[in-house]
C-alpha positions in Angstrom: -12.6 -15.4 26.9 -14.3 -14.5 23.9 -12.5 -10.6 23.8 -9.5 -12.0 24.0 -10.2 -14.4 21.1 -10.9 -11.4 19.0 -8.0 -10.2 17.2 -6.4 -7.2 18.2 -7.2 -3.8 16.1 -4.9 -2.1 13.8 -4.4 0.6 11.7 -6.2 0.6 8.3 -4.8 2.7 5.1 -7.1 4.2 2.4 -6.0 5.3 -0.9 -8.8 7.0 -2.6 -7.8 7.7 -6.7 -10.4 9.8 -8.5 -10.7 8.8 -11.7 -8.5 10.3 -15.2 -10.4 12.5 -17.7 -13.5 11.6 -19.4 -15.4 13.6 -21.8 -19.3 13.3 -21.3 -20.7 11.1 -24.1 -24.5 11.5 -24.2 -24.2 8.2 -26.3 -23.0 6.0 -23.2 -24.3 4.0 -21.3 -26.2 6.0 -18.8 -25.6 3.8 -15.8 -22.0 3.0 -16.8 -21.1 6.8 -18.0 -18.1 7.6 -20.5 -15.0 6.2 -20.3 -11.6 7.9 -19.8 -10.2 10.2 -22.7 -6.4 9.8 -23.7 -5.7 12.6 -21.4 -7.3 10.7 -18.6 -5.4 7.4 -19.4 -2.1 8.9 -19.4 -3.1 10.1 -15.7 -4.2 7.1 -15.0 -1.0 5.3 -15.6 1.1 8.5 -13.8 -1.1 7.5 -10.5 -0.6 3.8 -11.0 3.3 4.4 -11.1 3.1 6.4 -8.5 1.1 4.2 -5.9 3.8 0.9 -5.5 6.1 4.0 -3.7 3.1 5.3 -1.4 2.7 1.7 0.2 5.0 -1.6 0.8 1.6 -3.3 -0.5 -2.4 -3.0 -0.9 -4.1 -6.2 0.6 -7.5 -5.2 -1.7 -8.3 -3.0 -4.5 -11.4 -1.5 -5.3 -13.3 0.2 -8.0 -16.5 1.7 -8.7 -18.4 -0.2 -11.3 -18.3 3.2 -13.3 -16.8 3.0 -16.9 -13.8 5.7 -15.9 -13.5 4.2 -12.8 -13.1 1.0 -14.9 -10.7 2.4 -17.1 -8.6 4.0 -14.5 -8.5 1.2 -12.6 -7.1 -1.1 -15.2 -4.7 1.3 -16.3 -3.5 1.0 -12.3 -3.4 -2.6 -12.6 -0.5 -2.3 -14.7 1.6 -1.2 -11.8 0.5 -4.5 -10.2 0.4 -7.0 -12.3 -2.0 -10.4 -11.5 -3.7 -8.4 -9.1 -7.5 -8.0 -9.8 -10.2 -4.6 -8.4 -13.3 -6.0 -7.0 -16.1 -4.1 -7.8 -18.4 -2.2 -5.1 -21.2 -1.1 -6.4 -21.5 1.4 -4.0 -18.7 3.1 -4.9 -20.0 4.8 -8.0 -21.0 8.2 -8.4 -24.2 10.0 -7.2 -24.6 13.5 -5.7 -24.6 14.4 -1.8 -26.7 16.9 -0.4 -24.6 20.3 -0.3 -24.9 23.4 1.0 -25.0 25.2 -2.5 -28.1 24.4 -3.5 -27.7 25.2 -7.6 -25.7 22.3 -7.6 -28.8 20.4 -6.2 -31.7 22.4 -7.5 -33.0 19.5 -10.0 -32.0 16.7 -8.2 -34.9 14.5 -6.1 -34.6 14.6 -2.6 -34.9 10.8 -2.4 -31.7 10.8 -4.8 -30.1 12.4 -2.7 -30.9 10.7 0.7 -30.0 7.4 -1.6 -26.4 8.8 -2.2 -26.2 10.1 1.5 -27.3 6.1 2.2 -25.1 5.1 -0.3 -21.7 6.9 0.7 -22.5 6.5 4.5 -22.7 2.4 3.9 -19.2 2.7 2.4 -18.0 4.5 5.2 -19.3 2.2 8.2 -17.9 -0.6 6.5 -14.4 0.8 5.4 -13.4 3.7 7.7 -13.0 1.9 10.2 -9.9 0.2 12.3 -8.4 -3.0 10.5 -9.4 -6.4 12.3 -5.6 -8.6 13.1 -3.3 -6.7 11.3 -2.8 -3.3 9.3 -4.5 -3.0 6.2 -3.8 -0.9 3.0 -6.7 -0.8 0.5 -7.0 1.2 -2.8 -10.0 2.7 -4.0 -10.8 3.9 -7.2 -13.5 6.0 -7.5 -15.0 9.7 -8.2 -15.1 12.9 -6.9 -18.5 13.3 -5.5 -17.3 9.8 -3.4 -14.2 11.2 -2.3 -15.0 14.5 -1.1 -18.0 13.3 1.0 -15.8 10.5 2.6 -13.1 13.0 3.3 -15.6 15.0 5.2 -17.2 12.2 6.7 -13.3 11.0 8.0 -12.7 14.5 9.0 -15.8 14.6 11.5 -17.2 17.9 9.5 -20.6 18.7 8.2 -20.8 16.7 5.0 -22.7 19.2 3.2 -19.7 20.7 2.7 -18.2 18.0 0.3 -18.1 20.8 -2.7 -16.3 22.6 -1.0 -13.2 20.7 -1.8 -11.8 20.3 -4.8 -10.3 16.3 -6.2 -8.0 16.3 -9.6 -8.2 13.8 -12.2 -6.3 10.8 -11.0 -5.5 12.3 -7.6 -4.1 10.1 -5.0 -6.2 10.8 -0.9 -4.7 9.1 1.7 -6.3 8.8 4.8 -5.7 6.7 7.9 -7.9 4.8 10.3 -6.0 4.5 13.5 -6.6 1.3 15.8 -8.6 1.7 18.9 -6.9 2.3 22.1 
């Protein structure tokens, strides 16, 4: 009785934007980073008129609590006006274990299992079938994020997140089928 009070599963929609430009500004905030240069607002806004046509709707949107990610994600909100980005915290930048190990060579191992922790929490909760109906969701975040979710979605070793490369202002869509 109680299965068949649990709504059905559905297909769930990700859009993953990495955030526009930024120039590093050792004057920022160092939790919040830089914000987004004029170059990256302009591709930004290109990404934001471009997602409207990719879906008939996005039920949430998302955004790291990272300055750029801020920046790009109000620069979005344009294209869908009265809509607000919830922030998830754990949707801001950190860096993966990887398989090229100059990337990793000063970072502390216990950073690194934290982003591993970090990235994996976003996963369990998101990549996953919709509950009731079908789901499209907007995230904007960075590149470190997306390319270890991508490999994570993909069922591939995800220490080889580097290995892919994520523009400014890119758009990754990926879909979560419904079970059965």
């Amino acid at each position: 009785s109680m299965a068949a009070d649990a709504p059905a599963s559905a297909a769930r929609t990700i859009f993953l934007v990495r955030h526009g430009n930024y120039v590093a500004d050792p004057t920022a905030d160092e939790k919040l980073g830089p914000g987004l240069s004029p170059l990256g607002v302009a591709q930004a806004r290109l990404a934001g008129g471009r997602l409207p046509g990719m879906t008939a709707r996005f039920d949430v949107l998302y955004s790291s609590p990272m300055q750029r990610a801020m920046d790009t994600s109000a620069s979005i909100s344009e294209s869908f006006p009265g809509r607000a980005f919830t922030i998830i915290d754990d949707l801001a930048e950190c860096t993966p274990t990887t398989r090229r190990t100059e990337i990793i060579a000063d970072e502390k191992p216990e950073d690194l299992a934290s982003c591993k922790a970090q990235l994996d929490r976003v996963f369990a909760k998101y990549f996953k079938p919709a509950s009731g109906a079908e789901k499209n969701e907007l995230f904007v975040c960075h590149g470190n994020v997306i390319r270890y979710l991508v490999t994570r979605a993909l069922g591939v070793d995800t220490s080889a997140w580097l290995e892919m490369s994520v523009g400014h202002a890119s758009i990754t869509k990926i879909r979560v089928e419904a079970d059965g």
